[in-house]
ChimeraX commands (.cxc) that place a marker at each C-alpha (Angstrom):
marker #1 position 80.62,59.05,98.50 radius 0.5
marker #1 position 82.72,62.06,99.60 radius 0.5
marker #1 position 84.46,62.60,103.10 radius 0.5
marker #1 position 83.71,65.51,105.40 radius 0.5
marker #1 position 85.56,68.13,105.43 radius 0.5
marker #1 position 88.53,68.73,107.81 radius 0.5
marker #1 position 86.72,69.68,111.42 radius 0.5
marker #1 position 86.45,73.47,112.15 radius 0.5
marker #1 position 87.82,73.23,115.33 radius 0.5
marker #1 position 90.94,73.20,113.54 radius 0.5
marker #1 position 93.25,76.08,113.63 radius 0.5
marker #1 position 92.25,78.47,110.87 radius 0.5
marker #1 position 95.09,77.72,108.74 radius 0.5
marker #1 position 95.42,74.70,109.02 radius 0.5
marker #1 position 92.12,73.96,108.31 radius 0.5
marker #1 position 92.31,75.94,105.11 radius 0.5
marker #1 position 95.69,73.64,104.18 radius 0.5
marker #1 position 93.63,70.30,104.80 radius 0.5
marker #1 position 90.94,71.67,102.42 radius 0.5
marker #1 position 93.25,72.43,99.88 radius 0.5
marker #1 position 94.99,69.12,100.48 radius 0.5
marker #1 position 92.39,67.47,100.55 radius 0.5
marker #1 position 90.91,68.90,96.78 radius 0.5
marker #1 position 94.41,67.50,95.74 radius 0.5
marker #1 position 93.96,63.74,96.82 radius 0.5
marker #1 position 93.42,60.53,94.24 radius 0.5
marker #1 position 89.76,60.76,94.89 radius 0.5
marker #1 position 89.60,64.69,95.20 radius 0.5
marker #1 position 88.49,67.24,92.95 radius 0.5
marker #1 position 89.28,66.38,89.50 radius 0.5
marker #1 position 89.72,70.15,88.43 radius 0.5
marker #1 position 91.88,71.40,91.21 radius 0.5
marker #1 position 94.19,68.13,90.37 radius 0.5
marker #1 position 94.32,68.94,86.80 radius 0.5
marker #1 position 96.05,72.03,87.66 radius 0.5
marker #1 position 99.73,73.36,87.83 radius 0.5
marker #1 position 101.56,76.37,88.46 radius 0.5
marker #1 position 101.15,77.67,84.93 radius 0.5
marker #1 position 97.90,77.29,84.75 radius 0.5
marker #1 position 96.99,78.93,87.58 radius 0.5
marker #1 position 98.80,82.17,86.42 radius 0.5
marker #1 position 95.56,83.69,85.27 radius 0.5
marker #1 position 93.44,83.37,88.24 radius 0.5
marker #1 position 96.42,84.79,90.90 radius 0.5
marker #1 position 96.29,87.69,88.47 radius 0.5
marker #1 position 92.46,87.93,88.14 radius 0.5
marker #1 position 92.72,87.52,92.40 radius 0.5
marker #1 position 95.01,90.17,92.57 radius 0.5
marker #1 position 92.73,92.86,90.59 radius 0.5
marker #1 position 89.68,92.11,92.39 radius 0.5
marker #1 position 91.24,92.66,95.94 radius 0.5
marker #1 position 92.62,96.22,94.21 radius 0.5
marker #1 position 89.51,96.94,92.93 radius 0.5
marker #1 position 88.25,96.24,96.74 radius 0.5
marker #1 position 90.71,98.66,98.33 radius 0.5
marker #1 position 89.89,101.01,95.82 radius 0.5
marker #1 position 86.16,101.05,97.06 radius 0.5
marker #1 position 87.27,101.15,101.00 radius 0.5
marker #1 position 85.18,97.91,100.94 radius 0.5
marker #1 position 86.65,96.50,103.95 radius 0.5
marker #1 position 84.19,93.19,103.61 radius 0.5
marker #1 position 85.47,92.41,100.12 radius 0.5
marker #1 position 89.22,93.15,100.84 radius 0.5
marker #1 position 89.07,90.41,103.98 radius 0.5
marker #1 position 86.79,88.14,101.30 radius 0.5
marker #1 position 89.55,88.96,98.19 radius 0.5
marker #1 position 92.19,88.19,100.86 radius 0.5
marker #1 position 91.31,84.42,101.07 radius 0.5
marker #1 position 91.18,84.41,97.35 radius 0.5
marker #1 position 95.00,85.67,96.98 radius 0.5
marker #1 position 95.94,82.97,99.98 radius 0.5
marker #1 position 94.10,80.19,97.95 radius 0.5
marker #1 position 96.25,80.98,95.49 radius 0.5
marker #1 position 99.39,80.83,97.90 radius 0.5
marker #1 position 98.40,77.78,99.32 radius 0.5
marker #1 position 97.26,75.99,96.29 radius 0.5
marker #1 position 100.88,76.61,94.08 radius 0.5
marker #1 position 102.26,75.37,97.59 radius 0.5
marker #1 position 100.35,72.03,97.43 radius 0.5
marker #1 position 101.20,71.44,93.97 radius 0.5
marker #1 position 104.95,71.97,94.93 radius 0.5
marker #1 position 105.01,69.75,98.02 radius 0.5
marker #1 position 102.46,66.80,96.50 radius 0.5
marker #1 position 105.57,66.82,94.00 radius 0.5
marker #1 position 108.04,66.61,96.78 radius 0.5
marker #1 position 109.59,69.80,96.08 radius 0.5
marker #1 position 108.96,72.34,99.08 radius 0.5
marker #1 position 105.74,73.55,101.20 radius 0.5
marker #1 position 103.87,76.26,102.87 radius 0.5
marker #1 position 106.41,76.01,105.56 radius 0.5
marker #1 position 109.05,76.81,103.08 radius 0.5
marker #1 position 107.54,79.56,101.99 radius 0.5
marker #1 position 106.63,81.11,105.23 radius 0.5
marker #1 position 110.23,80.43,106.62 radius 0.5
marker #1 position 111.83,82.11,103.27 radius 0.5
marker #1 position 109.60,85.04,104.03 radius 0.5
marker #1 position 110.29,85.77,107.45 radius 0.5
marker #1 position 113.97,85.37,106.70 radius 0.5
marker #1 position 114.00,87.64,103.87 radius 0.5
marker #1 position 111.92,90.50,105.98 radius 0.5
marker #1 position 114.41,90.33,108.59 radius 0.5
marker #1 position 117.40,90.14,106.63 radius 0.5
marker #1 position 115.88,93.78,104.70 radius 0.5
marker #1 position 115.26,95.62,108.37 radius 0.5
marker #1 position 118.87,95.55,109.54 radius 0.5
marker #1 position 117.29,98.80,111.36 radius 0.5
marker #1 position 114.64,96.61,113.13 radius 0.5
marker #1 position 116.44,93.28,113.46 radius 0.5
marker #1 position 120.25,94.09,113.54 radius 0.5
marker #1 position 123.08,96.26,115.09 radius 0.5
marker #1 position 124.73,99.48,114.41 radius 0.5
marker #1 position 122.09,100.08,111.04 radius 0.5
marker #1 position 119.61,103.23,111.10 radius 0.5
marker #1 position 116.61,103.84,109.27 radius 0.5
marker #1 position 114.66,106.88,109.93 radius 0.5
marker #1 position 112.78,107.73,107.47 radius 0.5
marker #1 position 111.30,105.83,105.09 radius 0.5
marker #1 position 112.87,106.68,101.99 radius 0.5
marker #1 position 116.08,105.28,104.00 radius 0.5
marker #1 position 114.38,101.93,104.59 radius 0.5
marker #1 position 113.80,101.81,100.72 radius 0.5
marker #1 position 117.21,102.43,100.17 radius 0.5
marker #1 position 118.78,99.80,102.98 radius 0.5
marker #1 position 116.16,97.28,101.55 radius 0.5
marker #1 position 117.40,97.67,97.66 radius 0.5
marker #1 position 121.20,97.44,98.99 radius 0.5
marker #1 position 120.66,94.32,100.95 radius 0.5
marker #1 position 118.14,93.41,97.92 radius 0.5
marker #1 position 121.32,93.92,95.27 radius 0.5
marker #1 position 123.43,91.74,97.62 radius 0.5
marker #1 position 121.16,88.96,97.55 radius 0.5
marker #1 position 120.25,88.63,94.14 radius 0.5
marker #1 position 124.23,89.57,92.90 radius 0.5
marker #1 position 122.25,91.54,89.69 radius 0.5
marker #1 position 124.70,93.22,87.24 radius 0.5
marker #1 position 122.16,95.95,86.44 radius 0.5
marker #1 position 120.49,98.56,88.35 radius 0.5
marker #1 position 117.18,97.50,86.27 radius 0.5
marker #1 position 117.88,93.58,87.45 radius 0.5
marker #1 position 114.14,92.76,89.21 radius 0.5
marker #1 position 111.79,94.84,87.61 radius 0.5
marker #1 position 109.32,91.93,86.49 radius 0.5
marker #1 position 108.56,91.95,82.77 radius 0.5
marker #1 position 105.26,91.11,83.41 radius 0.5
marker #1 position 104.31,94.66,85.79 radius 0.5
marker #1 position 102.00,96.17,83.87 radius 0.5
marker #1 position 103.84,98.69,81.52 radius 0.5
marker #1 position 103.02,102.19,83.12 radius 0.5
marker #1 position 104.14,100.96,86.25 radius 0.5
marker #1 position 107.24,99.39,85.01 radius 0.5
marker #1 position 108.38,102.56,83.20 radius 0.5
marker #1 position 108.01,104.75,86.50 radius 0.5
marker #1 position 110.48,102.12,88.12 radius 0.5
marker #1 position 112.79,101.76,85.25 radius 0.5
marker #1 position 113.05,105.39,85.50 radius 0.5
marker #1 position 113.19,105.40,89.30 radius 0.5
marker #1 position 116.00,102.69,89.31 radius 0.5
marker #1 position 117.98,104.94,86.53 radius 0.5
marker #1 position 117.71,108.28,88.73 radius 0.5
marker #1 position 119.65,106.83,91.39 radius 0.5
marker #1 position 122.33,107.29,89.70 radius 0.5
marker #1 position 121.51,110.36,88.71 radius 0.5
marker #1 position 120.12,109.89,85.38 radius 0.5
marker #1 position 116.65,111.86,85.47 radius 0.5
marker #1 position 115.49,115.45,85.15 radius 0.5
marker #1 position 116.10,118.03,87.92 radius 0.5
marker #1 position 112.52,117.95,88.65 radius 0.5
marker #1 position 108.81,117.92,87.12 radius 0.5
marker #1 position 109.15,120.81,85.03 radius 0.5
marker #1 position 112.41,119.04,82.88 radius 0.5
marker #1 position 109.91,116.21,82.50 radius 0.5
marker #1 position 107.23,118.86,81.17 radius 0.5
marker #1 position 109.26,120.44,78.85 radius 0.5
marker #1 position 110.51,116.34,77.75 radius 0.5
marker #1 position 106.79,115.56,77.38 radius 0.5
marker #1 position 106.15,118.83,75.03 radius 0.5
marker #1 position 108.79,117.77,72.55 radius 0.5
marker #1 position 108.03,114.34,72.56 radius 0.5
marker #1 position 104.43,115.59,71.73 radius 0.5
marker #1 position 105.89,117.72,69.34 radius 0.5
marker #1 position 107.87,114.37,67.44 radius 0.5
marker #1 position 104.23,112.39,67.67 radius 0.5
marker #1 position 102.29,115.25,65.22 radius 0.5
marker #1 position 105.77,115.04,63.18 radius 0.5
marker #1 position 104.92,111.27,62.73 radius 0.5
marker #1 position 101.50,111.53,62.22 radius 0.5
marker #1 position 102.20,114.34,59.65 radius 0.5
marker #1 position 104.53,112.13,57.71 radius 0.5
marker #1 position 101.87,109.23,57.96 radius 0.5
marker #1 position 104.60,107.14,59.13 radius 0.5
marker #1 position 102.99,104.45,61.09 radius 0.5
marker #1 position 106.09,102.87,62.78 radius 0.5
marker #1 position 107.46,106.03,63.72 radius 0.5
marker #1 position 104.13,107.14,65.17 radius 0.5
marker #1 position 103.43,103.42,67.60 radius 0.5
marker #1 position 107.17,104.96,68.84 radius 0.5
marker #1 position 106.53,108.30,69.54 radius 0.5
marker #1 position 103.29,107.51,71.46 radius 0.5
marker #1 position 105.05,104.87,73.49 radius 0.5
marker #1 position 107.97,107.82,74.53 radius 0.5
marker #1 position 104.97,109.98,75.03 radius 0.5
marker #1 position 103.57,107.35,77.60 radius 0.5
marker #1 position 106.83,106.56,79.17 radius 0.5
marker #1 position 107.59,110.36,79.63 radius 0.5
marker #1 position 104.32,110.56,81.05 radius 0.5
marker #1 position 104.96,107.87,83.67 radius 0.5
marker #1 position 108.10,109.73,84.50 radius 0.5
marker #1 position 106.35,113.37,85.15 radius 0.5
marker #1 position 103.47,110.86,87.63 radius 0.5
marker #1 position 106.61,109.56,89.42 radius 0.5
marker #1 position 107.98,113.07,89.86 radius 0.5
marker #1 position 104.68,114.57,90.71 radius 0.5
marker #1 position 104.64,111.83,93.30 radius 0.5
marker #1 position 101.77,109.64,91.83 radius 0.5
marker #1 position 102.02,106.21,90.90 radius 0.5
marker #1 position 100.74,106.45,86.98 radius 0.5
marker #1 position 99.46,102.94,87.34 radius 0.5
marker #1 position 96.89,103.87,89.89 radius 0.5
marker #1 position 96.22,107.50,88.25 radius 0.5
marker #1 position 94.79,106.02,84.98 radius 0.5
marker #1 position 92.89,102.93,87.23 radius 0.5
marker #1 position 91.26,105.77,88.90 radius 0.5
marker #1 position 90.18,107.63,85.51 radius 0.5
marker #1 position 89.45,104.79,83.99 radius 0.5
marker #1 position 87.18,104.10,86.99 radius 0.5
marker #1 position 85.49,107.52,86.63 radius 0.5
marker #1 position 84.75,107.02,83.14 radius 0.5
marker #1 position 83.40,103.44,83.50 radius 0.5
marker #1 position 80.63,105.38,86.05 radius 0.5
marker #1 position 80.16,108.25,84.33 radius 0.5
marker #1 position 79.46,106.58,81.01 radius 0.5
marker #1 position 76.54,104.02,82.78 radius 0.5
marker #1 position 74.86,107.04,84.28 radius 0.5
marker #1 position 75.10,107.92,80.68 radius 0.5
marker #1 position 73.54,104.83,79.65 radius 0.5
marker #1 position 71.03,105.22,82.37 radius 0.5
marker #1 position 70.00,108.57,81.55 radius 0.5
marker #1 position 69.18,106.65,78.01 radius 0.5
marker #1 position 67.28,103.88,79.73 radius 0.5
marker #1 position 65.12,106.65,81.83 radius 0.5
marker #1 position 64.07,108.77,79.19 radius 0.5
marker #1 position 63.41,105.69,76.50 radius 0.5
marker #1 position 66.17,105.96,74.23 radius 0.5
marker #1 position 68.64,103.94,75.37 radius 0.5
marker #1 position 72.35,104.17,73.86 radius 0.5
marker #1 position 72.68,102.16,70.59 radius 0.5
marker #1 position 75.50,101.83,67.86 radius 0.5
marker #1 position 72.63,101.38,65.74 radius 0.5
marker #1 position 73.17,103.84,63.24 radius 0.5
marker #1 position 69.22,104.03,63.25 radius 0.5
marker #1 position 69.09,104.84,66.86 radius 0.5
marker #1 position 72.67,106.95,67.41 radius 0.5
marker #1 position 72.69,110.23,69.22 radius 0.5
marker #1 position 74.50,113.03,67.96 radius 0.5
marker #1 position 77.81,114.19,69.76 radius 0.5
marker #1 position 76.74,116.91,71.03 radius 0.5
marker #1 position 73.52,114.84,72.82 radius 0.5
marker #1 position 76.29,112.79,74.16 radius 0.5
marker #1 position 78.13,115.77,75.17 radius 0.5
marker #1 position 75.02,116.51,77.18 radius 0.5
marker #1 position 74.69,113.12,78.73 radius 0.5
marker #1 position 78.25,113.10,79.51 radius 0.5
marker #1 position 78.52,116.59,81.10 radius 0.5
marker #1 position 75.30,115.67,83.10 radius 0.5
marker #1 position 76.71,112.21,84.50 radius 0.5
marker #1 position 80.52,114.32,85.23 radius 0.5
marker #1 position 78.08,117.16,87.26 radius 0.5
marker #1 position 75.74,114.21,89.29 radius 0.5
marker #1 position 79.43,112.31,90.24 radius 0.5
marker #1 position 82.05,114.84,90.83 radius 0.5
marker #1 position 84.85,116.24,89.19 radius 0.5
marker #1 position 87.35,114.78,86.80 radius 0.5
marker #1 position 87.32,113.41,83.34 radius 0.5
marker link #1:1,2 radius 0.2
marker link #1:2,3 radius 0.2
marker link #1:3,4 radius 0.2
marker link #1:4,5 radius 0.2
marker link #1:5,6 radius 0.2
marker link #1:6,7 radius 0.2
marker link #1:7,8 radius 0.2
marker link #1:8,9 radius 0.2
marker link #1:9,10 radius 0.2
marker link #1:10,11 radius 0.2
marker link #1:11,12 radius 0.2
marker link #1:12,13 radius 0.2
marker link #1:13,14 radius 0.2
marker link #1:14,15 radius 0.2
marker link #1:15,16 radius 0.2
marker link #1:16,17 radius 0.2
marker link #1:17,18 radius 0.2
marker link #1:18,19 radius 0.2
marker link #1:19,20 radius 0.2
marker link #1:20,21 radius 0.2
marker link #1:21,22 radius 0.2
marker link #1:22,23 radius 0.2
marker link #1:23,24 radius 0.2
marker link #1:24,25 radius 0.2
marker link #1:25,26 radius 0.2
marker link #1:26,27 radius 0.2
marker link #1:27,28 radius 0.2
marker link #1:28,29 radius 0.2
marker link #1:29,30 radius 0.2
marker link #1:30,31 radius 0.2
marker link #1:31,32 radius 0.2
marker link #1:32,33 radius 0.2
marker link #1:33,34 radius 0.2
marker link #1:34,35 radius 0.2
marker link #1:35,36 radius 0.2
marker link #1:36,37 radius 0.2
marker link #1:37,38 radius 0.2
marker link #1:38,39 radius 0.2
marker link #1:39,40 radius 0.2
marker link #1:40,41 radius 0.2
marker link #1:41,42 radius 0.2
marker link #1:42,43 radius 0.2
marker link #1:43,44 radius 0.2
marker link #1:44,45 radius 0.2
marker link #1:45,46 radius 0.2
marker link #1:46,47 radius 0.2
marker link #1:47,48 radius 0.2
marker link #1:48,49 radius 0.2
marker link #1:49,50 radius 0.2
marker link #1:50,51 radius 0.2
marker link #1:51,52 radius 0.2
marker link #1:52,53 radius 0.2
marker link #1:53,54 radius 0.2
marker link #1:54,55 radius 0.2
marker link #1:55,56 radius 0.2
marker link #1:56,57 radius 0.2
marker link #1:57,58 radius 0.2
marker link #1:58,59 radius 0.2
marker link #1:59,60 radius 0.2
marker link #1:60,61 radius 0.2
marker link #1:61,62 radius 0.2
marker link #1:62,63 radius 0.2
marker link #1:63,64 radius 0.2
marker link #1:64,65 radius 0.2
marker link #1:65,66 radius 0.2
marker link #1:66,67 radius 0.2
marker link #1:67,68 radius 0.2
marker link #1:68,69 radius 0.2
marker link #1:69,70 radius 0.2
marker link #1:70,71 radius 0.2
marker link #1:71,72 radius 0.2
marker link #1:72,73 radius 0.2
marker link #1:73,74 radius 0.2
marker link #1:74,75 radius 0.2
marker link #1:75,76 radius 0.2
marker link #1:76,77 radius 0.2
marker link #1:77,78 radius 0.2
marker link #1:78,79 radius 0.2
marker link #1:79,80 radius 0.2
marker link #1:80,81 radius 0.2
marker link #1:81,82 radius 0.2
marker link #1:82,83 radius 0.2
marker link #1:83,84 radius 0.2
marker link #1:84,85 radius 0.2
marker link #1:85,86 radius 0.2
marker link #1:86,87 radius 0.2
marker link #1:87,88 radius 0.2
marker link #1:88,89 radius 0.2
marker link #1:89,90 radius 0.2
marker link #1:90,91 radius 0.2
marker link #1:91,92 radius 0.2
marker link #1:92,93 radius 0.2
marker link #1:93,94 radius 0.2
marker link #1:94,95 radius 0.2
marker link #1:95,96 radius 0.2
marker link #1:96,97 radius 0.2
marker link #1:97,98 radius 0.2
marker link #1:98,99 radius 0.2
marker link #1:99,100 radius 0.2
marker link #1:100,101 radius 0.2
marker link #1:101,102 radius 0.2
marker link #1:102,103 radius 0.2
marker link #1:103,104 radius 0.2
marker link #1:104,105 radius 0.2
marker link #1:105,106 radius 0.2
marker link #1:106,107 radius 0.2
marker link #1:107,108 radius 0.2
marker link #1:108,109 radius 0.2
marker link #1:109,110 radius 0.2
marker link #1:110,111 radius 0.2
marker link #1:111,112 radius 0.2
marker link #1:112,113 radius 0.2
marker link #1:113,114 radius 0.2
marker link #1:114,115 radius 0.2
marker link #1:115,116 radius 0.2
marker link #1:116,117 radius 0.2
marker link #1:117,118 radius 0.2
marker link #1:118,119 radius 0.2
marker link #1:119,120 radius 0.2
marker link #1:120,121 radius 0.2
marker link #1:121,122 radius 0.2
marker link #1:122,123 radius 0.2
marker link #1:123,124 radius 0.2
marker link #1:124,125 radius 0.2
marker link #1:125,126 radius 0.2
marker link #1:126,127 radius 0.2
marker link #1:127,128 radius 0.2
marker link #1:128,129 radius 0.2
marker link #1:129,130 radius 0.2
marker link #1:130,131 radius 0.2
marker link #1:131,132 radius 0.2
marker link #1:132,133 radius 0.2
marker link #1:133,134 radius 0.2
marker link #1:134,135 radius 0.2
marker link #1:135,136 radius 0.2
marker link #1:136,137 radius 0.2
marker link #1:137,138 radius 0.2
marker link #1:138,139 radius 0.2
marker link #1:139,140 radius 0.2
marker link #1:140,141 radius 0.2
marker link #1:141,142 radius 0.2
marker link #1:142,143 radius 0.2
marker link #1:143,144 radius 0.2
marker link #1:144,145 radius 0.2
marker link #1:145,146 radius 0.2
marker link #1:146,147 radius 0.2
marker link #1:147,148 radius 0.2
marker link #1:148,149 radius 0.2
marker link #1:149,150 radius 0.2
marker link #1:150,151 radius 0.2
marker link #1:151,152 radius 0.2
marker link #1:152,153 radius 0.2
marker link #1:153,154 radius 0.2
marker link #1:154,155 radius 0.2
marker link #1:155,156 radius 0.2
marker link #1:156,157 radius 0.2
marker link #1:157,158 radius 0.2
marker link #1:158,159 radius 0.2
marker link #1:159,160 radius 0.2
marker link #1:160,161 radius 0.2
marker link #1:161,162 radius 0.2
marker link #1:162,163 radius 0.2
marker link #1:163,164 radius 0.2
marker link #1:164,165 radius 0.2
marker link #1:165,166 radius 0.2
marker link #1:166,167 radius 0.2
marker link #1:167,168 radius 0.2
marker link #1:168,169 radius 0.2
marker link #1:169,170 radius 0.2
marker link #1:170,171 radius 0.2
marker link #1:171,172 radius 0.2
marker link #1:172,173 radius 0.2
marker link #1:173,174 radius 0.2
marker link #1:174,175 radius 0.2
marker link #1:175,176 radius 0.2
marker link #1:176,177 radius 0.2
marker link #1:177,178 radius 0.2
marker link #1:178,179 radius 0.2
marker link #1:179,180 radius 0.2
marker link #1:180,181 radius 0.2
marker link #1:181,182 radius 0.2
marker link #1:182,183 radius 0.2
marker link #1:183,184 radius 0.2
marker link #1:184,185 radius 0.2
marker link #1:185,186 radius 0.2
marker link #1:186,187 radius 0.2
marker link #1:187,188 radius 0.2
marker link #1:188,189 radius 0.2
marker link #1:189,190 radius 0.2
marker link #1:190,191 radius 0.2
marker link #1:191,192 radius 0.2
marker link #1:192,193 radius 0.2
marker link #1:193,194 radius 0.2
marker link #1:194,195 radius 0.2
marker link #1:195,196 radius 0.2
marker link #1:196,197 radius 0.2
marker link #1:197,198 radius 0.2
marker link #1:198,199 radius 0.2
marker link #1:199,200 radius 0.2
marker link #1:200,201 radius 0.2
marker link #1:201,202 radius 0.2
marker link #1:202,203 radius 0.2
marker link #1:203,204 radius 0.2
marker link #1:204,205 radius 0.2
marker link #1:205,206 radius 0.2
marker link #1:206,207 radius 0.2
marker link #1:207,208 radius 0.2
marker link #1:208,209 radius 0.2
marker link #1:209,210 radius 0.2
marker link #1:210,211 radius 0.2
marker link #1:211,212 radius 0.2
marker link #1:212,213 radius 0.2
marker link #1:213,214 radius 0.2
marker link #1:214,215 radius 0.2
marker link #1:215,216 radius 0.2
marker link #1:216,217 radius 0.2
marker link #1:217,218 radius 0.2
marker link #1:218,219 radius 0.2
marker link #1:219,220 radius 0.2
marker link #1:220,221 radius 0.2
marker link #1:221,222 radius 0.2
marker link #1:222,223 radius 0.2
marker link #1:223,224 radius 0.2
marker link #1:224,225 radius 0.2
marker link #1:225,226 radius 0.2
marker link #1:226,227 radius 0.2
marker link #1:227,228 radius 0.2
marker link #1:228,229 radius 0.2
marker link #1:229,230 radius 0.2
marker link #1:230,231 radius 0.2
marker link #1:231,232 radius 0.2
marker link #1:232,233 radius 0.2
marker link #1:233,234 radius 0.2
marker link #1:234,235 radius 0.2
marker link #1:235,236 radius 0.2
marker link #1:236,237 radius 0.2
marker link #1:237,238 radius 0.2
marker link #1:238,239 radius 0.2
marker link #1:239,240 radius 0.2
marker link #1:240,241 radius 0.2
marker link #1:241,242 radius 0.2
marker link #1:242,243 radius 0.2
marker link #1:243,244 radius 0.2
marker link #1:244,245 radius 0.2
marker link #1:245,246 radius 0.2
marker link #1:246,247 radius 0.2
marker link #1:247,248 radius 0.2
marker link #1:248,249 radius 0.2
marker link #1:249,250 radius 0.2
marker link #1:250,251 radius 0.2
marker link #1:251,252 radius 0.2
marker link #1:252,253 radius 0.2
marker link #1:253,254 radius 0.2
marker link #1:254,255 radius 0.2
marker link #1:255,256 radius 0.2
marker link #1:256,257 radius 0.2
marker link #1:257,258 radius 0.2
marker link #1:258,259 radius 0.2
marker link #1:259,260 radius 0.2
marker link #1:260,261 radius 0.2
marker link #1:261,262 radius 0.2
marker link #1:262,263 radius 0.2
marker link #1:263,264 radius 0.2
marker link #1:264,265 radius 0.2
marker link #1:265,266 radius 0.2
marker link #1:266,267 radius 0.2
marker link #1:267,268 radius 0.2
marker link #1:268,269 radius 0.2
marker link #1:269,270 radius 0.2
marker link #1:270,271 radius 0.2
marker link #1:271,272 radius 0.2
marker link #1:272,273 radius 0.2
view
């Protein structure tokens, strides 16, 4: 027979900690103890996209509800890691508060100004370096950001030194002749050559979003977004008039019906793609 759970007169989070604690007992949940930091990689990341996908809809419900599903995830690696005897959700909130005050000299400290706050980016990367003692400029750029993202800051982190174009137009005039080197490739039916040209063309294009002063990341989450819509009104239209969208090859619509479909669903949800 189970226990009840901890008593919700209990501060918040600590409450939350005693669940979690709890899950990880001898007689707890025999999932949650099964776990381990590596395999709970997936569902921080699957966490993480579902409280983006909230912000992106100004949800504020879901953003509070995706919240608590990000701090599971906090506290749960943190249980693992002090059931082991290794550190705890102390630890981590300590090492966090000591690392935000060490990076706002300007806040916390004396004789250090910050005001603006591309100058607090900068005085956070130089105390940053100094921590971590990195040999490269490029030293903490995670491997695993996704790769549109990680290009713009590669290419951030190489113009402070100032190795980048003079502004958006350079980047332009980069992107037309790495365009150009593409139809070269694809000319010459050279299918190594081509997987490289498309991946300069898709770097170069992350560096014209980070000179235009867009995050490329968020740009194509935000088209993708507006096609995902556009093409179910698409496949409502379908459903509505009794033909629904089929790969069938029976049951296909032409392009130019799609066309139709597509232009209709663009005109009912606003501009764009």
């Amino acid at each position: 027979m189970g226990r009840p759970p901890p008593p919700a007169t209990l501060p918040p989070l600590e409450r939350f900690v005693a669940v979690l604690r709890r899950l990880l007992e001898p007689d707890g949940c025999p999932w949650d103890r099964a776990q381990t930091h590596r395999s709970l990689k997936p569902y921080l990341v699957e966490e993480a996209y579902e409280l983006l996908e909230a912000i992106d809809r100004d949800d504020d419900a879901a953003i509070r509800e995706e919240l608590g599903d990000v701090l599971l995830q906090v506290v749960f690696h943190a249980e693992l890691a002090r059931a082991a005897g290794r550190w705890d959700l102390d630890d981590v909130a300590r090492g966090i508060a000591d690392k935000v005050v060490r990076r706002h000299p300007h806040v916390f400290g004396e004789g250090a100004e910050a005001r603006t706050p591309a100058e607090v980016e900068r005085r956070w990367d130089e105390v940053k370096r100094a921590e971590k003692h990195r040999a490269s400029l490029l030293g903490g750029i995670p491997a695993g950001l996704p790769m549109l993202r990680q290009a713009a800051k590669l290419g951030e982190r190489a113009a402070r030194i100032g190795f980048d174009w003079a502004d958006a137009a350079g980047v332009r005039g980069k992107l037309d002749e790495e365009l150009a080197e593409l139809d070269a490739a694809r000319a010459a039916g050279d299918g190594e050559a081509i997987r490289k040209e498309l991946g300069d063309v898709l770097f170069t294009l992350a560096q014209l979003a980070r000179h235009l002063g867009h995050d490329p990341e968020e740009a194509l989450r935000e088209a993708a977004g507006r096609f995902r819509t556009r093409f179910e009104a698409m496949e409502a239209q379908g459903q509505e008039e009794g033909r629904p969208l089929s790969p069938d090859d029976n049951a296909r619509r032409t392009i130019d019906e799609l066309e139709a479909m597509w232009r209709r669903a663009k005109g009912s949800r606003g501009a764009g793609l």
